[in-house]
Structure formats: structure tokens, C-alpha cells
C-alpha positions, 0 to 999 in steps of 0.5 A, a space after each residue: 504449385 507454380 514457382 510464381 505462387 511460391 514467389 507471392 506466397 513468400 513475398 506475402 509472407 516477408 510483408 507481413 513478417 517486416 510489418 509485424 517487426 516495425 510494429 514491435 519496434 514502434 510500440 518498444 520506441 513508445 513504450 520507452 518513450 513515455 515509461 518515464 513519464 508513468 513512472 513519474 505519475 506512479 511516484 506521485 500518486 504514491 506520495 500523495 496517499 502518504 502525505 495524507 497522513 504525514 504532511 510533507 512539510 513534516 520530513 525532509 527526506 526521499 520518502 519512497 527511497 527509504 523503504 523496507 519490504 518485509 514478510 507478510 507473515 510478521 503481519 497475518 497481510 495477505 501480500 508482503 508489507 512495504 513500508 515508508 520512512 520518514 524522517 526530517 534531518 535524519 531524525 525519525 518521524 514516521 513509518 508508514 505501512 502499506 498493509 492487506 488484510 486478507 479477510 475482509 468481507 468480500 476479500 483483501 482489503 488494502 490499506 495504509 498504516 502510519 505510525 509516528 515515532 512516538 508510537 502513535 497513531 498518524 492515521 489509517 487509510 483504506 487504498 483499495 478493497 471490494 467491500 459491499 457497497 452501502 455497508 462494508 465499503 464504509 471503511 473508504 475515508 470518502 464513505 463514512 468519517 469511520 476510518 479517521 478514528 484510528 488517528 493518535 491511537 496506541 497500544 495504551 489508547 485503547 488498551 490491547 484488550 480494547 482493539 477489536 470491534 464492539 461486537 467482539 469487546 473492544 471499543 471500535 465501533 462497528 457498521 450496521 449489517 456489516 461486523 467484518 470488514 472492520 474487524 479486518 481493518 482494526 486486527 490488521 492495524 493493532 498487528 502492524 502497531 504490535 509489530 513496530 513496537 517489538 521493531 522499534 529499534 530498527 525503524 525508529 533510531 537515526 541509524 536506521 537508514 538502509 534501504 531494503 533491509 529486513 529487520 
């Protein structure tokens, strides 16, 4: 090979190496440039999925800076379970749970749990799943008015033996063609219900402020 192509090859070689190197820069630049506004999006999405059930108005304090994650296996979830809390002048007015259940009909079925201090339900709501549409994706609050049903529930309202489908002996009413994806959602609701109850203490008293903790 003559030195004159040895000099092109290497020349070609240097253009597209500094090339590659100023395209990595300026997707870095545009990447730090625009992270804080996804952030920013990301943080109102969030808190507009957990205001459905508890308004706004309702508490006073940073709602996705008070947060515990907590192991997936308190809950049979499918993913560990983050929860929300919130409170209004440092007393306690809910905990919200991002829960998965894992067995839904077509897989994990995601979804929001609120709990309100006195042990009530503040409702139910799915936020992502791949159920059959036209019959498990009923379970979606913008399908079917099923899922509102969960609102001001308990432990006592129904009794313990009540949480299941009917189909099972409990008074949840099912989905013609589809008994699963219910089933799913009403389990993992009576199990995050059963778990705040047992940690009440820990999410529920004014001291209950740190951030990350792990009851």
C-alpha cells in the first residue's frame, strides 16, 4: 500500500472518528438539556394519577418526596410496592400503593391502591395491564364503572370472607367470560388493605415522616 493511501485511509479514519465524538457530545448536550423538563413531566403524571383519589386539596405536603418501597413479597406483587404518603399539616390522610398484581389473565396487571387513615378505601385504579379487550380490560376505570366499586371499602365492609369474586363466594361481582382479571385486582387489593392494617402504626401516626424506610 502506498503511503498516500495510508494517509487517506487515516484521514478518513480521524473524520469520522472526531464526527462519531461531536455527535456523542451533542446528544449528551440535548440529553442534559431537556432531562429536567421529562423529569418535570414524569412528576406530573404521577401526581395526576394519585390525585384521582386523593385530591390535592386534600393534603399539604410533598407527595412523591414522602415515599417508602417496600418488598414485593409483603404483597404476593409482581414488582416491589412504592407507596405515597400523604398528609395535611403533618397529620396523615392517606397512603397510596402502587401495586402488580402478577396474575392477571393476559399478565401483571398494575395498578394504584388508596388507603385513607381510617382504614378505608380512597379507591382503586388500574394504570397499566394487557387484558382481553372487550372483556378483562373492564378492569380500566375508562371501560367499565367496575373498578369504582372499590371506593370506601374495608376489611369490615365486606367482611374478610367477602373479598373474592362471586364466583369464588365473596361479593365482587365478576365480568362475563372473564372471572380472572378480577380476581386478580380484588386479591391484590384485600392483601395491600390486610398489610396496612398489620403496619399501621408505621404509615399512619405523625412521626411517620422519613423517607425510604422499610417497616
Amino acid at each position: 500500500m502506498s503511503d498516500k493511501r495510508l494517509k487517506d485511509i487515516l484521514q478518513s479514519g480521524a473524520f469520522l472518528a472526531g464526527f462519531a465524538l461531536l455527535g456523542a457530545l451533542a446528544l449528551a448536550f440535548f440529553h442534559d438539556l431537556t432531562l429536567p423538563k421529562v423529569e418535570a413531566n414524569e412528576r406530573a403524571s404521577t401526581l395526576k394519577q394519585l390525585n384521582v383519589l386523593v385530591p390535592a386539596s386534600s393534603y399539604n405536603n410533598d407527595l412523591l418526596a414522602n415515599t417508602l418501597t417496600l418488598p414485593a413479597a409483603n404483597f404476593g406483587s409482581a414488582e416491589d410496592v412504592v407507596v405515597y404518603r400523604a398528609s395535611k399539616q403533618g397529620v396523615p390522610v392517606a397512603a397510596l400503593f402502587i401495586v402488580t398484581a402478577p396474575d392477571g389473565y393476559s399478565g401483571k396487571i398494575r395498578m394504584v391502591v388508596g388507603i385513607k387513615a381510617d382504614q378505608t378505601l380512597a379507591g382503586v385504579r388500574v394504570l397499566s395491564h394487557k387484558e382481553t379487550p372487550g372483556l378483562g380490560d373492564k378492569v380500566d376505570a375508562e371501560k367499565n364503572s367496575w373498578i369504582l366499586g372499590f371506593a370506601n371499602k374495608s376489611l369490615q365492609n365486606p367482611t374478610p370472607a367477602g373479598w373474592a369474586v362471586r364466583k369464588d363466594g365473596g361479593e365482587f361481582d365478576q365480568f362475563t367470560g372473564a372471572t380472572i382479571t378480577p380476581r386478580a385486582v380484588v386479591k391484590a387489593v384485600k392483601r395491600t388493605l390486610e398489610w396496612s392494617q398489620q403496619h399501621f402504626a408505621s404509615l399512619f401516626t405523625p412521626h411517620a415522616t422519613s423517607q425510604g424506610a422499610q417497616p
